[in-house]
N, C-alpha and C positions, 0 to 999 in steps of 0.2 A: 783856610784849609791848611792843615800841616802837611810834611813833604813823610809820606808813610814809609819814604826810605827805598833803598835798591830793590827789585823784583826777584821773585827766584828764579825767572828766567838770569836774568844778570849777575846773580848767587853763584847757577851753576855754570857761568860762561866763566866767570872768573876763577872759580877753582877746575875748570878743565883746563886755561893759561895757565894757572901756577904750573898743575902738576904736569905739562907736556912740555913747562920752560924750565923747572926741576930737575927733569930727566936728561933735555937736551943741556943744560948747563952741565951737569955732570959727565958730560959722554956717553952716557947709555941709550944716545933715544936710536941709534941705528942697532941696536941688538936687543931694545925692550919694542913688544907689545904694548900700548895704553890699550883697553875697552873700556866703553863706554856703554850702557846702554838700559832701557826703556822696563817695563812691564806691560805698558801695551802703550800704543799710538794714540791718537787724535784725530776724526773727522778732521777733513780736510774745511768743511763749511759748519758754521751756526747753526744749530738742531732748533727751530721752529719751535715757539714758546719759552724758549732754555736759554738763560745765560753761561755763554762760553760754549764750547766744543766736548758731546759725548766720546766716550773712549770705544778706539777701534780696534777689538782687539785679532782680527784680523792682518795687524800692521804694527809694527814696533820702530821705534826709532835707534841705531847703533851707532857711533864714532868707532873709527881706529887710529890710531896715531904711532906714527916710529916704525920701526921693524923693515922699512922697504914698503909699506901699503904705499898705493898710488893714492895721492890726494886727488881730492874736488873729483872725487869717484861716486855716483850714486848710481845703486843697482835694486833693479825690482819695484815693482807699486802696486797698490791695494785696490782698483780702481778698473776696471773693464774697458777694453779700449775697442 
């Protein structure tokens, strides 16, 4: 089996490094905004019959980065408690 190469999950982790080490090497990351973000989410579980995870579009995924946002900050969930 050939190695089919990096994933686009790994795609886009690497160009969200570049461009928030970009910013911060320039000095801008404490007065720029980064966003990040989704068009719709992802089940949290495997949908029964189906390979991979239906889209939830109930739920979206967002980054922010620089500006003063508080890291390792998650807010809200799709999910009924």
């Amino acid at each position: 089996m050939t190695n089919p190469g990096p994933s686009r999950k790994d795609l886009r982790r690497k160009r969200a490094n570049y461009c928030r080490k970009s910013v911060k090497a320039r000095g801008m990351l404490d007065d720029t905004l980064i966003v990040w973000t989704t068009e719709f989410g992802r089940m949290p579980t495997l949908q029964k019959g189906a390979q991979g995870r239906d889209r939830n579009p109930k739920g979206f995924t967002a980054w922010f980065a620089g500006a003063g946002v508080k890291s390792g900050f998650s807010f809200g969930a799709t999910q009924r408690r």
